[in-house]
C-alpha positions in Angstrom: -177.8 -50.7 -15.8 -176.9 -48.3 -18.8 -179.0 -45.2 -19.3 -178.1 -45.8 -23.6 -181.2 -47.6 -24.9 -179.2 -49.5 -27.5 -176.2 -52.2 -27.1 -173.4 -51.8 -29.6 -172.6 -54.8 -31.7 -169.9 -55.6 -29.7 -171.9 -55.9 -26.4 -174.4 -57.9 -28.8 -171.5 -60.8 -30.0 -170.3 -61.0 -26.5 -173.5 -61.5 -25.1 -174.2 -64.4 -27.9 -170.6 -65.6 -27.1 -171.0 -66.0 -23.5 -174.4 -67.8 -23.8 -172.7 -70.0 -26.1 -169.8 -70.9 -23.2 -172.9 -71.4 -20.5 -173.0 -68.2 -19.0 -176.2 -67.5 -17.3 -178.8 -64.8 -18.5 -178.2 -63.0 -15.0 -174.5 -63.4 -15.3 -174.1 -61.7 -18.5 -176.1 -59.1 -17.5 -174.0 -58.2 -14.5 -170.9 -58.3 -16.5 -171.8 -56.4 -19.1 -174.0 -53.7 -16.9 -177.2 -54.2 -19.0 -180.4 -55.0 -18.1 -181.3 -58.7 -18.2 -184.1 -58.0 -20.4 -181.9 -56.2 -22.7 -179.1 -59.8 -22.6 -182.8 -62.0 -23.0 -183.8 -59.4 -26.0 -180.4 -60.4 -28.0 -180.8 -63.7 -27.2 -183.6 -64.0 -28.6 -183.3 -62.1 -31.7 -179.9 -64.6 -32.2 -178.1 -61.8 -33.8 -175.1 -59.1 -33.4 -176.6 -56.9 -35.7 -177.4 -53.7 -34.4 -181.4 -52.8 -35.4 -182.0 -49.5 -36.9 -185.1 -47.3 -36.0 -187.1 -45.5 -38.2 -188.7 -43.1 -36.1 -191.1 -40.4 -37.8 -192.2 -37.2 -35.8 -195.3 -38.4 -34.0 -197.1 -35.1 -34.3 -195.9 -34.1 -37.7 -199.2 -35.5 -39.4 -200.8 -33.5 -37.1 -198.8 -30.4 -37.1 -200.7 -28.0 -39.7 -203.6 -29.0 -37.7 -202.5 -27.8 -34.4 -201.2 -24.6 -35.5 -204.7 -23.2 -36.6 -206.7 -24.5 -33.5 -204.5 -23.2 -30.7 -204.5 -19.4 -32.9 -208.8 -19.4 -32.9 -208.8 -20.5 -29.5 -206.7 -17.8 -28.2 -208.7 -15.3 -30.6 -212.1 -16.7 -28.9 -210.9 -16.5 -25.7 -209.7 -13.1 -26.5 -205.6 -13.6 -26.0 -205.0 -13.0 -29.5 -205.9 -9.2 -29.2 -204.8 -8.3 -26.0 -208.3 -8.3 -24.3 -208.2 -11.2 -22.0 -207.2 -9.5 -18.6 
């Protein structure tokens, strides 16, 4: 198995090209070193075309938020002047 989340296009088309010849699921999967899901995912999806992500920062909605809450409760719990011993 890889430890890289995503195939390149390459690996894609030759996983598409070897199904097409009558390769099995599990036997492109052991050539190629990827996860059978992973050769069942392309299958499926019948393309070579890698997919881009669009990831956003989960916590950046959240991020002027957490900034304020964490500085009162160290100031109520008495961290935030040096008197919490």
């Amino acid at each position: 198995m890889r430890n890289n989340p995503m195939l390149s296009q390459s690996q894609r088309t030759t996983i598409l090209e070897l199904n097409r010849q009558g390769v099995s699921k599990r036997q492109i999967a052991r050539v190629l070193g990827v996860s059978r899901l992973a050769v069942r995912r392309v299958l499926r999806s019948n393309s070579s075309q890698v997919t881009e992500l669009h990831r956003p920062e989960k916590a950046e909605p959240y991020r002027q938020q957490s900034t304020p809450r964490a500085y009162h409760r160290e100031a109520r719990d008495g961290f935030a002047e040096g008197t919490g011993d």
